[in-house]
C-alpha positions as CSV (number, residue, x, y, z in Angstrom):
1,X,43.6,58.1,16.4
2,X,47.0,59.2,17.5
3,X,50.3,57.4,17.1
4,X,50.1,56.7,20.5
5,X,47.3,54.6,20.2
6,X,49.1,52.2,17.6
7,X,52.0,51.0,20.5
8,X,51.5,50.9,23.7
9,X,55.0,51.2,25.7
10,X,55.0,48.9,28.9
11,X,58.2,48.7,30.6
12,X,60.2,49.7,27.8
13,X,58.7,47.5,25.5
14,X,56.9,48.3,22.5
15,X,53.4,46.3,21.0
16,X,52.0,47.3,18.0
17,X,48.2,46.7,17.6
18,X,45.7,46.6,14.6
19,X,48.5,46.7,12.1
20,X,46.7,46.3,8.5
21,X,49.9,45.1,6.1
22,X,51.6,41.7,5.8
23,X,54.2,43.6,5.3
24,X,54.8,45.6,8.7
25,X,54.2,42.6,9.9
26,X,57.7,41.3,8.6
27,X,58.7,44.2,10.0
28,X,57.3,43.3,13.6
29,X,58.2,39.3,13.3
30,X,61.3,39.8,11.3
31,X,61.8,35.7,11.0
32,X,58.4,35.3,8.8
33,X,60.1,37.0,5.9
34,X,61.3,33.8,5.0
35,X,58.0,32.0,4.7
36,X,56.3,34.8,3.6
37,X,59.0,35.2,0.8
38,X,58.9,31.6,0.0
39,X,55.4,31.6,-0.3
40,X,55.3,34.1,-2.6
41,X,57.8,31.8,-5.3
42,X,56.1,29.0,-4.6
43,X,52.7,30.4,-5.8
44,X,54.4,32.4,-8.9
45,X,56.4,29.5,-9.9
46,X,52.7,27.5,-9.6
47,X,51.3,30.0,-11.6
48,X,54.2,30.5,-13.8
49,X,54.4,26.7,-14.5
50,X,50.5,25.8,-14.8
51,X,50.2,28.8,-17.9
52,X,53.4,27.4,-19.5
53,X,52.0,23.9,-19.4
54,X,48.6,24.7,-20.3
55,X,49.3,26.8,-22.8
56,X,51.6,24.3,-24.5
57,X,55.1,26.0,-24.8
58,X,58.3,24.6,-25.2
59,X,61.4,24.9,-22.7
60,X,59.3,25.5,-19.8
61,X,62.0,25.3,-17.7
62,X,64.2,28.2,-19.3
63,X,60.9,30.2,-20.0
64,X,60.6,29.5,-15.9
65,X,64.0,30.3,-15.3
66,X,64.2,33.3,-17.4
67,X,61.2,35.3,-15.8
68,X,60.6,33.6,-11.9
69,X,62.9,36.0,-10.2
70,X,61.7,39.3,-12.0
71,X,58.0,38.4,-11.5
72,X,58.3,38.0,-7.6
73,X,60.6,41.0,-7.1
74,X,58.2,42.6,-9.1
75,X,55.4,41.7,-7.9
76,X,56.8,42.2,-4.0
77,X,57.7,45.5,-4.9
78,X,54.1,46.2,-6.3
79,X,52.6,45.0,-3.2
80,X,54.5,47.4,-1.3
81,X,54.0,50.6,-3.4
82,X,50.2,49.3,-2.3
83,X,50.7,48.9,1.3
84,X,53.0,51.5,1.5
85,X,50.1,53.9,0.2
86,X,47.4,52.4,2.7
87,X,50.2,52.8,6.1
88,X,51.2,56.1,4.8
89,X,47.3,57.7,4.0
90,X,46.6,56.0,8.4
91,X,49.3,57.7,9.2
92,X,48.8,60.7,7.7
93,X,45.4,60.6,9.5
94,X,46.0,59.9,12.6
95,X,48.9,62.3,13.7
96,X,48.3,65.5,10.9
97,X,44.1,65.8,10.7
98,X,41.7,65.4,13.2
99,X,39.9,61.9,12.7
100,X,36.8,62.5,13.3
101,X,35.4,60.1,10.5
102,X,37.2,57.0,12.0
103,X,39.6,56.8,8.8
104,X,43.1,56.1,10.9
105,X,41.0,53.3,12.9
106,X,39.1,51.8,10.2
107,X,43.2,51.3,8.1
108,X,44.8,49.6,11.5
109,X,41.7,47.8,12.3
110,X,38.9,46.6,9.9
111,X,38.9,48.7,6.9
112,X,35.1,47.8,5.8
113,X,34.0,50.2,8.9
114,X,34.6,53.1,7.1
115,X,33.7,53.9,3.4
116,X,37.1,56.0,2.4
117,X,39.7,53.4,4.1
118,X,37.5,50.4,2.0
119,X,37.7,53.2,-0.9
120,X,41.6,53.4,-0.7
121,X,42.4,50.0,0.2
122,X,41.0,48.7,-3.4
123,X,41.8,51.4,-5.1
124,X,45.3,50.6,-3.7
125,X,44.6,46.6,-4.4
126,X,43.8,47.8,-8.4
127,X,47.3,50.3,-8.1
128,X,49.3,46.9,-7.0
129,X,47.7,45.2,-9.8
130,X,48.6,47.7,-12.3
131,X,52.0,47.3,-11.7
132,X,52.5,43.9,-11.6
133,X,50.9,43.7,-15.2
134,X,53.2,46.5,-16.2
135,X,56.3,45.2,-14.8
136,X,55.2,41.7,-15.9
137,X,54.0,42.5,-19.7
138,X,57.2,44.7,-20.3
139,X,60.0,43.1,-18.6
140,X,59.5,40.0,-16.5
141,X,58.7,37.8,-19.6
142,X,60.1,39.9,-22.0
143,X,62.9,37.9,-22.5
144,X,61.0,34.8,-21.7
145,X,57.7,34.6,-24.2
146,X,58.2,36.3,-27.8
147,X,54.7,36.4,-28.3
148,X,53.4,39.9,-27.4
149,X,50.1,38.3,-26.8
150,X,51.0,35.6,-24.7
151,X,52.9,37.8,-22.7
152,X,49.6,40.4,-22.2
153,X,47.6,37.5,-21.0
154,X,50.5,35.6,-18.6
155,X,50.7,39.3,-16.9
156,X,47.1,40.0,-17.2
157,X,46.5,36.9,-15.0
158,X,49.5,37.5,-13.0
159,X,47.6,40.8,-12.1
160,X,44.8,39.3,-11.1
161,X,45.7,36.1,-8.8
162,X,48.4,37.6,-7.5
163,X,47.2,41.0,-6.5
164,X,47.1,41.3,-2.9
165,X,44.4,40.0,-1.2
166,X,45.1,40.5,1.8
167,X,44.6,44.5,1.8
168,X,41.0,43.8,2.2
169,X,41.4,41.7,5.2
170,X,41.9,43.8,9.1
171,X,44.8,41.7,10.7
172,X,45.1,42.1,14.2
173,X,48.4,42.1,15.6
174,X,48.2,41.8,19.3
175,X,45.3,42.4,21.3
């Protein structure tokens, strides 16, 4: 699949089709960054607030205030290392090899049609996960939880709930 076959120009005007990644999606409809943003905090605070609570530590609201911002930079910036990954590799296929195996059309459309684009969107889903334990374990509640432990297991689940999802959905942008 060429580039081409991603837009097609009518009138001047550009449409994007079978785009795979929330995230170019805030780049098409740039006034959902704000729910999609907000979304995000609202399910990390949950998250954030549900271990404190359950966990029974004290000053959950410092512990909250300390960490909240890091952990959804964080974790925003892990999902787009991952989706940055899966765009680039469709890219990469459609415009510099000759897709023969239905790679470039299995990342915009429905990534389940074709074994390597499933292969590289979880492998991609795992990568983002990675990170956010990484980022989360050594400085998003670093200053937050003393316990090295607790810590491991806050990112751990952090890694695990909040890895994205959506990778391993097709979304159809367009016709």
């Amino acid at each position: 699949m060429k580039l081409s076959a991603l837009y097609k120009p009518k009138n001047n005007e550009v449409r994007l089709y079978n785009i795979i990644l929330p995230i170019w999606m805030l780049v098409i409809f740039p006034g959902s960054w704000i729910p999609v943003l907000a979304a995000n905090f609202a399910i990390d605070s949950g998250l954030l607030l549900l271990f404190l609570k359950l966990r029974k530590h004290d000053n959950i609201k410092q512990k909250w205030k300390k960490s909240i911002v890091k952990v959804w930079l964080f974790g925003m910036i892990a999902d787009i290392v991952g989706g940055g990954i899966i765009f680039a590799a469709g890219m990469i296929s459609s415009e510099l090899l000759d897709d023969r195996s239905g790679f470039s059309q299995a990342i915009f459309g429905n990534i389940w049609h074709n074994a390597g684009a499933a292969a590289l969107c979880v492998f991609c889903m795992l990568l983002s996960s990675l990170l956010i334990y990484i980022f989360d374990s050594k400085i998003s509640f670093k200053k937050a939880i003393d316990d090295e432990r607790e810590r491991k297991i806050l990112a751990l689940l952090f890694a695990i709930v909040t890895m994205p999802w959506l990778f391993a959905t097709g979304i159809t942008v367009g016709g």
